[in-house]
PyMOL Python script that loads the backbone (N, CA, C, O; Angstrom):
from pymol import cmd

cmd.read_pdbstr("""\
ATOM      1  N   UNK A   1     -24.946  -1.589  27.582  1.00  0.00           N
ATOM      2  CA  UNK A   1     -23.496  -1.625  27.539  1.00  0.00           C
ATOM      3  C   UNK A   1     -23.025  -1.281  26.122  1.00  0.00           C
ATOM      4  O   UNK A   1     -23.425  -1.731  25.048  1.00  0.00           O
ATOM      5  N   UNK A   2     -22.108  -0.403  26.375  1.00  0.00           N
ATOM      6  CA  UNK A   2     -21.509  -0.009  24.590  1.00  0.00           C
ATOM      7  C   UNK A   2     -20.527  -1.301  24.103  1.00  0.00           C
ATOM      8  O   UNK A   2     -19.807  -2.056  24.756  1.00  0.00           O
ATOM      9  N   UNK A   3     -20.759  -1.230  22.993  1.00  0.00           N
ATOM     10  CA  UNK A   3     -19.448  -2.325  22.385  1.00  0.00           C
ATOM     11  C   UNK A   3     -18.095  -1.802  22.248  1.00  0.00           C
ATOM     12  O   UNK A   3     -17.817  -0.644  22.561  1.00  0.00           O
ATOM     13  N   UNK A   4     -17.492  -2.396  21.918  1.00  0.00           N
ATOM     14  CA  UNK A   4     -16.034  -1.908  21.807  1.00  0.00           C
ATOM     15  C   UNK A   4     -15.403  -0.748  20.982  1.00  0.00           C
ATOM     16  O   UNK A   4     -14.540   0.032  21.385  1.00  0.00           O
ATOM     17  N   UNK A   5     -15.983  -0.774  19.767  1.00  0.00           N
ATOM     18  CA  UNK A   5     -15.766   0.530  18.724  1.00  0.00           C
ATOM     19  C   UNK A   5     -16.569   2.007  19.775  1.00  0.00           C
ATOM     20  O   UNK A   5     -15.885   2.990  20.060  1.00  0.00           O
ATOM     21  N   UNK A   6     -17.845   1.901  20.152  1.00  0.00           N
ATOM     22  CA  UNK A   6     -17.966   2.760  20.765  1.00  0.00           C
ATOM     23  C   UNK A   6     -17.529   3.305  22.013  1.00  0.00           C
ATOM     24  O   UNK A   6     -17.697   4.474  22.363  1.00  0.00           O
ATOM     25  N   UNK A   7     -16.914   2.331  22.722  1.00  0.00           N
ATOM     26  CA  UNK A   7     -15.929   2.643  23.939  1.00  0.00           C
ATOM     27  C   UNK A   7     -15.000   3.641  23.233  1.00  0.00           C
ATOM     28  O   UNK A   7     -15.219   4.851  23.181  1.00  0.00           O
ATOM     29  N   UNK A   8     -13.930   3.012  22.690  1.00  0.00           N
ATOM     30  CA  UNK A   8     -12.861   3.452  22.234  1.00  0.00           C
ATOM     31  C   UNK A   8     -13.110   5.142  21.418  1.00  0.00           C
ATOM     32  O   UNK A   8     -12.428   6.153  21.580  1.00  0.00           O
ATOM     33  N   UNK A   9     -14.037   4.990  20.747  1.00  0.00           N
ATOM     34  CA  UNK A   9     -14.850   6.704  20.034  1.00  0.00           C
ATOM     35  C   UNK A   9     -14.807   7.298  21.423  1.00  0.00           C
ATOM     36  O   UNK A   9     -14.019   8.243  21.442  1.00  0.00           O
ATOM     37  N   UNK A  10     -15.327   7.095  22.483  1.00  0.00           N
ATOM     38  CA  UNK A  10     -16.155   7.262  23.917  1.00  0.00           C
ATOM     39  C   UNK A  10     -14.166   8.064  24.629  1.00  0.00           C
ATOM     40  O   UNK A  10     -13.767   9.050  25.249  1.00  0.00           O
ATOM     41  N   UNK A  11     -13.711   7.098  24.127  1.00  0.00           N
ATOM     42  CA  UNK A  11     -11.884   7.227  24.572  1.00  0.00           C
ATOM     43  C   UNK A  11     -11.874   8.500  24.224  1.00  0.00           C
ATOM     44  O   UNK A  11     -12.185   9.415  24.986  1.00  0.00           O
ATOM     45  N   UNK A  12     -11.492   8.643  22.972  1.00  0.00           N
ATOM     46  CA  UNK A  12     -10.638   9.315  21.779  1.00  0.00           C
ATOM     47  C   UNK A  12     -11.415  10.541  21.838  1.00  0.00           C
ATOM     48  O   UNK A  12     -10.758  11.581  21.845  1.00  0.00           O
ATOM     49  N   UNK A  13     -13.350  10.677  21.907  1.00  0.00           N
ATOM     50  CA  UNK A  13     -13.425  11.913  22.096  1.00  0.00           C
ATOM     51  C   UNK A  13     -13.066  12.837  23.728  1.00  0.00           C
ATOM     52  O   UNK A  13     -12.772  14.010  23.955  1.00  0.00           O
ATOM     53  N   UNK A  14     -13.256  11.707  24.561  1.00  0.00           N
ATOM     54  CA  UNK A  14     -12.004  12.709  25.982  1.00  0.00           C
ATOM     55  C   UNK A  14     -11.170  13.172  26.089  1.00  0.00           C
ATOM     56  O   UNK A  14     -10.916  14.123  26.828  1.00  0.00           O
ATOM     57  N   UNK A  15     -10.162  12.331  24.998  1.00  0.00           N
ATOM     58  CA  UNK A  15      -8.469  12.502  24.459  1.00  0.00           C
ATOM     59  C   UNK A  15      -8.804  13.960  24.059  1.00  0.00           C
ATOM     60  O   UNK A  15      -8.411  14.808  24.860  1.00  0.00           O
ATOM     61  N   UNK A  16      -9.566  14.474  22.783  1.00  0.00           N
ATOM     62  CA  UNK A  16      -9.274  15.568  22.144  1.00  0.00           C
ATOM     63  C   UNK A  16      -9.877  16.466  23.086  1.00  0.00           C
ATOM     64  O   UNK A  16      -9.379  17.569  22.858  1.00  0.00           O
ATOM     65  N   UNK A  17     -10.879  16.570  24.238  1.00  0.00           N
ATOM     66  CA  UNK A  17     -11.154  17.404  24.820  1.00  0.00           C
ATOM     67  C   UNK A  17     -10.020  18.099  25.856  1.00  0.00           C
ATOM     68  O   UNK A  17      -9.776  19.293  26.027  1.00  0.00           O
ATOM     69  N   UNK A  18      -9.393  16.860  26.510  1.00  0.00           N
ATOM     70  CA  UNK A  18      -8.145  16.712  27.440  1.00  0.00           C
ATOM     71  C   UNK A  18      -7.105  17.571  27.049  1.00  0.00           C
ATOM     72  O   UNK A  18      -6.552  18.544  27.561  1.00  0.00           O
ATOM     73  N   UNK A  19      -6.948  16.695  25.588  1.00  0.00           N
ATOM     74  CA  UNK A  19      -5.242  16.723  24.690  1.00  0.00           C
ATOM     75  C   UNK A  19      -5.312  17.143  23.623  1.00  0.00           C
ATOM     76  O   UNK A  19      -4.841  16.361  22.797  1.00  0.00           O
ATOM     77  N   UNK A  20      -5.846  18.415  23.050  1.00  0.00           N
ATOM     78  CA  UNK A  20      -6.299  18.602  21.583  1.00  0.00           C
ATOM     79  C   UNK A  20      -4.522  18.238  20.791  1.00  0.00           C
ATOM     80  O   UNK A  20      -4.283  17.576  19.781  1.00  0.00           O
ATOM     81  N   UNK A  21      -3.536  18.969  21.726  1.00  0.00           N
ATOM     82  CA  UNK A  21      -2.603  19.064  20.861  1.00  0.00           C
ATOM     83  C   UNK A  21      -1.784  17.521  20.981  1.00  0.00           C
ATOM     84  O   UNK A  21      -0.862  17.253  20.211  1.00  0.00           O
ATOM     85  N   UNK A  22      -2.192  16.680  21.915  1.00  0.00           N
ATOM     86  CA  UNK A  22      -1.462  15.337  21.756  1.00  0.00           C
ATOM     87  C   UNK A  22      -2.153  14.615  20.823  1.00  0.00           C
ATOM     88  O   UNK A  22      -1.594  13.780  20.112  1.00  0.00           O
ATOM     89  N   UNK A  23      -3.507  14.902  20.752  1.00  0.00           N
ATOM     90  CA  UNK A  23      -4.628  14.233  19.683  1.00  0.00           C
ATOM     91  C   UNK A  23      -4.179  14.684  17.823  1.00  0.00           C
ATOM     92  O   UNK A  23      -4.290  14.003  16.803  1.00  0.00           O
ATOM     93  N   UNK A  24      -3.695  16.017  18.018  1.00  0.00           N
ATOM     94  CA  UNK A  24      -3.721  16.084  16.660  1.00  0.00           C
ATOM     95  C   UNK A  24      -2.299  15.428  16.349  1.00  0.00           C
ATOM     96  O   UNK A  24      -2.060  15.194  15.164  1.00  0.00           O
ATOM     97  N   UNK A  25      -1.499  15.165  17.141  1.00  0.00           N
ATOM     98  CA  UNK A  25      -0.120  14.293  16.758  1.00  0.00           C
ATOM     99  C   UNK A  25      -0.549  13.202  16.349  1.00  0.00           C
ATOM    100  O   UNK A  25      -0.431  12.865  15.171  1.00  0.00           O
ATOM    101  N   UNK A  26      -1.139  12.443  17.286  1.00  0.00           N
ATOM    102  CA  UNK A  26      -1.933  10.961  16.998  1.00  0.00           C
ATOM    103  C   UNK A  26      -2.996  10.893  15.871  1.00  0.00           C
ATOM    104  O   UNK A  26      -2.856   9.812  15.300  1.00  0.00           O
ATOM    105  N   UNK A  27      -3.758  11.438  15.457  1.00  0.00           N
ATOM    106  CA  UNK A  27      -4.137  11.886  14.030  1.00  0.00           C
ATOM    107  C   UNK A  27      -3.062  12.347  12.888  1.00  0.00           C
ATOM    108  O   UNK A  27      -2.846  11.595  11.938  1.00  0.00           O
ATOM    109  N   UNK A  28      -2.504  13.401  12.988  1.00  0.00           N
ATOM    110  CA  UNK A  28      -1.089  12.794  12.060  1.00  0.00           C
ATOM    111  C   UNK A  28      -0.341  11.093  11.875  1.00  0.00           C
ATOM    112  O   UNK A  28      -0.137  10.193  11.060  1.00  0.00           O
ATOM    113  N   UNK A  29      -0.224  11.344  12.754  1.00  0.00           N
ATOM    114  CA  UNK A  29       0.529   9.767  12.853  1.00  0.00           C
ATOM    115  C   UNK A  29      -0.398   8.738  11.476  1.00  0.00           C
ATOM    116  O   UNK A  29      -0.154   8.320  10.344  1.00  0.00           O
ATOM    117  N   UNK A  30      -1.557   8.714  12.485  1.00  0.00           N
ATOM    118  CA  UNK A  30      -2.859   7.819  11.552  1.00  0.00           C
ATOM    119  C   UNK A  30      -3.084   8.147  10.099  1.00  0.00           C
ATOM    120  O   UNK A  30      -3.342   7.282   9.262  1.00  0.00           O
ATOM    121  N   UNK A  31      -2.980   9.381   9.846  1.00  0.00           N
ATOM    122  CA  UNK A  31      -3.345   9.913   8.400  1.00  0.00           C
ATOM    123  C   UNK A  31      -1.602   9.400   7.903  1.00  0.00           C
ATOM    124  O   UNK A  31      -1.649   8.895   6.782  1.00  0.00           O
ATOM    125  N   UNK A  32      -0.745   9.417   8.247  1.00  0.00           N
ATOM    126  CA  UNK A  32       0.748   8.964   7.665  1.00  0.00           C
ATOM    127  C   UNK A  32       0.643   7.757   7.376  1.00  0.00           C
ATOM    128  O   UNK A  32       1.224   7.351   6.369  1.00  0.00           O
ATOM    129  N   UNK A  33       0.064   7.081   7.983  1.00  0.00           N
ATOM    130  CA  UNK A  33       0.417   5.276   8.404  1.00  0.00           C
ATOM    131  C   UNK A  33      -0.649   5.113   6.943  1.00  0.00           C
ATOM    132  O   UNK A  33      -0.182   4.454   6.014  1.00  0.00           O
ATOM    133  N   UNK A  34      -1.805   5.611   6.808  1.00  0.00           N
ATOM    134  CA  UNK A  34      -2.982   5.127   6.083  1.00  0.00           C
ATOM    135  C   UNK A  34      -2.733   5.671   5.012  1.00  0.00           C
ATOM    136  O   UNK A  34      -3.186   4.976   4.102  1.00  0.00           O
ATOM    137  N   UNK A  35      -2.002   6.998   4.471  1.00  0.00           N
ATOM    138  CA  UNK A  35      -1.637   7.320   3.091  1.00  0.00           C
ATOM    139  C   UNK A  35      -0.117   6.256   2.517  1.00  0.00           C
ATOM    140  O   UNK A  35       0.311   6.123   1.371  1.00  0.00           O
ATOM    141  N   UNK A  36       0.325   5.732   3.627  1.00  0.00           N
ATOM    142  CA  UNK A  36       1.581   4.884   3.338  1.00  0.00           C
ATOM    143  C   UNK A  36       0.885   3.591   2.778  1.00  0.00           C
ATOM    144  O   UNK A  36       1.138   3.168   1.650  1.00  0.00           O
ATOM    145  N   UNK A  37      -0.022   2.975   3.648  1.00  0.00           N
ATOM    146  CA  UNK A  37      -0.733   1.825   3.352  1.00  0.00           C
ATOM    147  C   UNK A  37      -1.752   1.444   2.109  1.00  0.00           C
ATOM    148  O   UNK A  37      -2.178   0.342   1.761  1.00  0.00           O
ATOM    149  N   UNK A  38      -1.993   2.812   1.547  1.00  0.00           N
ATOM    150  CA  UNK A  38      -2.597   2.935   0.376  1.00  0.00           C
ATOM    151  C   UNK A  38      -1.737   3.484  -0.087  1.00  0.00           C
ATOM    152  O   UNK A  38      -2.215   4.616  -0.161  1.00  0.00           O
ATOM    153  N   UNK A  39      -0.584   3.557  -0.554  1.00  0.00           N
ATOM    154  CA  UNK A  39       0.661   3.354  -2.017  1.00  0.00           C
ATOM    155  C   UNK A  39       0.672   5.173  -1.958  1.00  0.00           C
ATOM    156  O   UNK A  39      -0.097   5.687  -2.771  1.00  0.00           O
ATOM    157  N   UNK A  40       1.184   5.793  -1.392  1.00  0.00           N
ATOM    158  CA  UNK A  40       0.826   7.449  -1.533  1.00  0.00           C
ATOM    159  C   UNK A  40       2.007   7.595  -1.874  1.00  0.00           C
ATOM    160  O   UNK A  40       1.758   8.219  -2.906  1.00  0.00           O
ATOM    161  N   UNK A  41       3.304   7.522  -1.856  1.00  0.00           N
ATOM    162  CA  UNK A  41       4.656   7.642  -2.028  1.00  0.00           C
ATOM    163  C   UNK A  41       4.994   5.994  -2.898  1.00  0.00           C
ATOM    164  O   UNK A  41       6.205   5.883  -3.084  1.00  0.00           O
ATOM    165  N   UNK A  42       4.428   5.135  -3.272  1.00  0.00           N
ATOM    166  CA  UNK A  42       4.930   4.110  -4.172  1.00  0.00           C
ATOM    167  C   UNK A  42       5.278   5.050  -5.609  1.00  0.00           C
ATOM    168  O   UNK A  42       4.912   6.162  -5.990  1.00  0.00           O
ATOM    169  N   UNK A  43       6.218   3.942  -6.204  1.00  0.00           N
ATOM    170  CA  UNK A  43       6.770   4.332  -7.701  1.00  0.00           C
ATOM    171  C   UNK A  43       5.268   4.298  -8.774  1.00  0.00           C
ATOM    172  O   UNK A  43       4.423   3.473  -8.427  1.00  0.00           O
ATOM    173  N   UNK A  44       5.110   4.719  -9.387  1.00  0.00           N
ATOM    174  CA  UNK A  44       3.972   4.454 -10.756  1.00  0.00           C
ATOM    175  C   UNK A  44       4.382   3.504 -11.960  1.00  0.00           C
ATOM    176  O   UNK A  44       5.551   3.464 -12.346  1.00  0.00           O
ATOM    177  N   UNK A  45       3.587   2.898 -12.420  1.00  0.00           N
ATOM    178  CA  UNK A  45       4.068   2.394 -13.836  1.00  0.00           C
ATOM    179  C   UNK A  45       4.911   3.310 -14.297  1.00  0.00           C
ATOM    180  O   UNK A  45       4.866   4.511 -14.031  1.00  0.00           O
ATOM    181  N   UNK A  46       6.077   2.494 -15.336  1.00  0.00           N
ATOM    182  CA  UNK A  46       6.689   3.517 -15.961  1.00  0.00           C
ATOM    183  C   UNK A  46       7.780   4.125 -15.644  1.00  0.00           C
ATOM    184  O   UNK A  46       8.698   4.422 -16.409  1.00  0.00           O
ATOM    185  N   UNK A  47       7.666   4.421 -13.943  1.00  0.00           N
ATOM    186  CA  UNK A  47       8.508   5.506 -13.643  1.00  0.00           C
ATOM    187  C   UNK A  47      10.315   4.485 -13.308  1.00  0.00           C
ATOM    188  O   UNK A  47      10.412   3.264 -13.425  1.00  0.00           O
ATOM    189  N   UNK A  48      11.249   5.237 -12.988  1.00  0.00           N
ATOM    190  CA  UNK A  48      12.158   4.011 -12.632  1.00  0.00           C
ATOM    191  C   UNK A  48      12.760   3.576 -11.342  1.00  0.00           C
ATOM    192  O   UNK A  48      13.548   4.381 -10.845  1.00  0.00           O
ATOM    193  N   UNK A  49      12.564   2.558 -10.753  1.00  0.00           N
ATOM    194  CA  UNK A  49      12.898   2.628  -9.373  1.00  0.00           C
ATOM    195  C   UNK A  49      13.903   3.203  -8.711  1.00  0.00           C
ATOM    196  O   UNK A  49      14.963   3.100  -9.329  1.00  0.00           O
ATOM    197  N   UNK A  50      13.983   3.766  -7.699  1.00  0.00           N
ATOM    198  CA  UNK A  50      15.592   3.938  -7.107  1.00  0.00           C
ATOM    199  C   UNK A  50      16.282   2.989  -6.794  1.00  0.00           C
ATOM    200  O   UNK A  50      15.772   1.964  -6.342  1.00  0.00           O
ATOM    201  N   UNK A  51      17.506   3.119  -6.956  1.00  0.00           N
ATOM    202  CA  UNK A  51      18.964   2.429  -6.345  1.00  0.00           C
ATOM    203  C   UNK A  51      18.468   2.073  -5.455  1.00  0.00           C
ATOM    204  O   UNK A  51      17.713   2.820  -4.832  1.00  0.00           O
ATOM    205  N   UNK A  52      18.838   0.119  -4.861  1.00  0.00           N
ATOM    206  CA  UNK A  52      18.715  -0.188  -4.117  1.00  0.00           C
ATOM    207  C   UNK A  52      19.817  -1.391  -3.971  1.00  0.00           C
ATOM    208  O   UNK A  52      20.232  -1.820  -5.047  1.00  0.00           O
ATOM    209  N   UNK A  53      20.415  -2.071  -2.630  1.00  0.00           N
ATOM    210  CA  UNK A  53      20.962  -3.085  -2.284  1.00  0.00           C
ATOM    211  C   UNK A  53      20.506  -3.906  -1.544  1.00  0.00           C
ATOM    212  O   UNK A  53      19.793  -3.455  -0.648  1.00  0.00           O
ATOM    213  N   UNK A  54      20.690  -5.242  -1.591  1.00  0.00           N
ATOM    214  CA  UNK A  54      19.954  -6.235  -0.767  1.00  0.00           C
ATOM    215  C   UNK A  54      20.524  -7.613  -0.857  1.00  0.00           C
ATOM    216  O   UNK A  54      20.871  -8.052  -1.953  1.00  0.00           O
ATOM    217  N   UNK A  55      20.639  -8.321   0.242  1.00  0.00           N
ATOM    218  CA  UNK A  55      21.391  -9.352   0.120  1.00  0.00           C
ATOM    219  C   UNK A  55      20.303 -10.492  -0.504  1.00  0.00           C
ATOM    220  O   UNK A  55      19.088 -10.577  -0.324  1.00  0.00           O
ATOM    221  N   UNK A  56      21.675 -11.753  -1.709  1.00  0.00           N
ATOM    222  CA  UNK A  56      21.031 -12.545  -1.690  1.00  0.00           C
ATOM    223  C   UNK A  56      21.251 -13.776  -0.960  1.00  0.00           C
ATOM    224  O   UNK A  56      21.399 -13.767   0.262  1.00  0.00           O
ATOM    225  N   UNK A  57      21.284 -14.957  -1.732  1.00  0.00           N
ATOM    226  CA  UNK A  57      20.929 -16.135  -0.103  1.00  0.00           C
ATOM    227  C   UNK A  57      22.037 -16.375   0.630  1.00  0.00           C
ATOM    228  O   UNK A  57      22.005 -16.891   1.747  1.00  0.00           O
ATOM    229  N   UNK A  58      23.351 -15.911  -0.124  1.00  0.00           N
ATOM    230  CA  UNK A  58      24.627 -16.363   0.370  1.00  0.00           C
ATOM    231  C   UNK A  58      25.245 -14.658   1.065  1.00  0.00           C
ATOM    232  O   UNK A  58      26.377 -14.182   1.155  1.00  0.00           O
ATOM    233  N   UNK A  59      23.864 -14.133   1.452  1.00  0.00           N
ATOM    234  CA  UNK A  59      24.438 -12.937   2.223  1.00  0.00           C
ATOM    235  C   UNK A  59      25.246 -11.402   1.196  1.00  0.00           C
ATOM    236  O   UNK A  59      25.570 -10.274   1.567  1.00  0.00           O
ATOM    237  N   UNK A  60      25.310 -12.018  -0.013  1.00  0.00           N
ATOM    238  CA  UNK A  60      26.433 -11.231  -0.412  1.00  0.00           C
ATOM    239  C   UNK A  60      25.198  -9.757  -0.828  1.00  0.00           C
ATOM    240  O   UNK A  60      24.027  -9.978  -1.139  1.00  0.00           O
ATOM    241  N   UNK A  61      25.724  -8.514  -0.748  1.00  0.00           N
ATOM    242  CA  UNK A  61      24.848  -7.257  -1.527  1.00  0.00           C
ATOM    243  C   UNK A  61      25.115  -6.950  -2.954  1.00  0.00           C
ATOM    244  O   UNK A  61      26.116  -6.565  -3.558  1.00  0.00           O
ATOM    245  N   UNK A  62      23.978  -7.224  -3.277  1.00  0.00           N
ATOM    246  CA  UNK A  62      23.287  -7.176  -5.021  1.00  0.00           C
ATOM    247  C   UNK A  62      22.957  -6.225  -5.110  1.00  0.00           C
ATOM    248  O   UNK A  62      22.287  -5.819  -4.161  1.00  0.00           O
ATOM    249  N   UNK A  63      23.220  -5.174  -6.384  1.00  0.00           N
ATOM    250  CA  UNK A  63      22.203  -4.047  -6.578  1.00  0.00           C
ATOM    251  C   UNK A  63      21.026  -4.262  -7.319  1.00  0.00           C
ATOM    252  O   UNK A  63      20.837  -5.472  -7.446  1.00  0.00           O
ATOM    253  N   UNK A  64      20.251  -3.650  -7.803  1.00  0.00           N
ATOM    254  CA  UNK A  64      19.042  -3.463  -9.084  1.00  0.00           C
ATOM    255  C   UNK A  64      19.762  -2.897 -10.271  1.00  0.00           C
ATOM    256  O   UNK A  64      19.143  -2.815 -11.332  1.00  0.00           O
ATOM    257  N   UNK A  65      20.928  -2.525 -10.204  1.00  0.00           N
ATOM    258  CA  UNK A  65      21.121  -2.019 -11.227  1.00  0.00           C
ATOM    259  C   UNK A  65      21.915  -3.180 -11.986  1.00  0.00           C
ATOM    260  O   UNK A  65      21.935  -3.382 -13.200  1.00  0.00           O
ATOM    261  N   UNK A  66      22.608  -3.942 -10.908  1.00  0.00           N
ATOM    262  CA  UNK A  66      23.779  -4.928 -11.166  1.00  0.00           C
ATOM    263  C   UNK A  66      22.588  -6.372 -11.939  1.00  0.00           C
ATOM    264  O   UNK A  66      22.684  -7.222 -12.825  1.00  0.00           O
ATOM    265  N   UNK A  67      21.678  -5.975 -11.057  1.00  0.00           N
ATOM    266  CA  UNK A  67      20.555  -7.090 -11.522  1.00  0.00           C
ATOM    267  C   UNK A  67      20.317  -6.788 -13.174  1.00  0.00           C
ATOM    268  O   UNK A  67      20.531  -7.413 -14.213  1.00  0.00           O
ATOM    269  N   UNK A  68      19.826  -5.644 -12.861  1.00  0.00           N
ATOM    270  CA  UNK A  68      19.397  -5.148 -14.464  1.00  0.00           C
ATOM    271  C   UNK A  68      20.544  -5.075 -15.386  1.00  0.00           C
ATOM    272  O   UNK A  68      20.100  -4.864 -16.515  1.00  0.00           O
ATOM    273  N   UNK A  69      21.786  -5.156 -15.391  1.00  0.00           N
ATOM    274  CA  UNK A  69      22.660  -5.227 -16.399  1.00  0.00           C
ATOM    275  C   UNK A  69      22.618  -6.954 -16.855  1.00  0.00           C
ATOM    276  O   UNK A  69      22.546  -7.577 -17.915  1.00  0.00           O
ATOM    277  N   UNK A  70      22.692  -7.226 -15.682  1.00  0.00           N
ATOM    278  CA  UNK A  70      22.957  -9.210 -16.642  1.00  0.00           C
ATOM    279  C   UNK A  70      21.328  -9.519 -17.090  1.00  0.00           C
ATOM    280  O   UNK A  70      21.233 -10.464 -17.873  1.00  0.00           O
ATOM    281  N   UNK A  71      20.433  -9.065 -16.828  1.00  0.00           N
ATOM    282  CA  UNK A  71      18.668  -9.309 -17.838  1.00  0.00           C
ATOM    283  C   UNK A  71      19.138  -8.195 -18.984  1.00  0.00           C
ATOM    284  O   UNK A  71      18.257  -8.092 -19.838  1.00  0.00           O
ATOM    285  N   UNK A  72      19.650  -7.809 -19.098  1.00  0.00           N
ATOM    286  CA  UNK A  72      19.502  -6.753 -20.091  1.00  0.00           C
ATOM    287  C   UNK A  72      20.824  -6.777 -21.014  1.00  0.00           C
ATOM    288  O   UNK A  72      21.041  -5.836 -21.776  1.00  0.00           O
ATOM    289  N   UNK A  73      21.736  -7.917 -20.925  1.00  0.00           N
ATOM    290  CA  UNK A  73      22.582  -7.954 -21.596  1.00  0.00           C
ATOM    291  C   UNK A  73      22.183  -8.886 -22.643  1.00  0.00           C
ATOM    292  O   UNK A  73      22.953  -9.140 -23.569  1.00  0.00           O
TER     293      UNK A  73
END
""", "prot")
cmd.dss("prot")
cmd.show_as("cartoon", "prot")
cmd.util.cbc("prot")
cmd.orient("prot")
């Protein structure tokens, strides 16, 4: 009996025989998700964040910039 990782390989290579072109969507997808999850588009040291808004506890919207003027005054 195969285990589970090899089922699923056992899947995925029918998929691409079946579905080459639904397979290579679903491989995109995966290569997106996994360059996101390892920081591929994060900011670098150094660099400066973008504009952003976000509420704080009383709901109200704060910027980063509004933040950074009262630390920086």
């Amino acid at each position: 009996m195969k285990n589970l990782k090899e089922q699923t390989e056992a899947k995925i290579a029918a998929g691409r025989l079946a579905k080459p072109e639904f397979m290579k969507g679903v491989d995109d997808v995966i290569n997106e998700a996994k360059a996101f999850e390892q920081g591929k588009n994060a900011i670098k040291v150094g660099q400066k964040a973008p504009t952003f808004e976000l509420p704080n506890p009383v709901g109200q919207l704060i910027s980063l910039d509004a933040l950074l003027e009262k630390v920086l005054l």
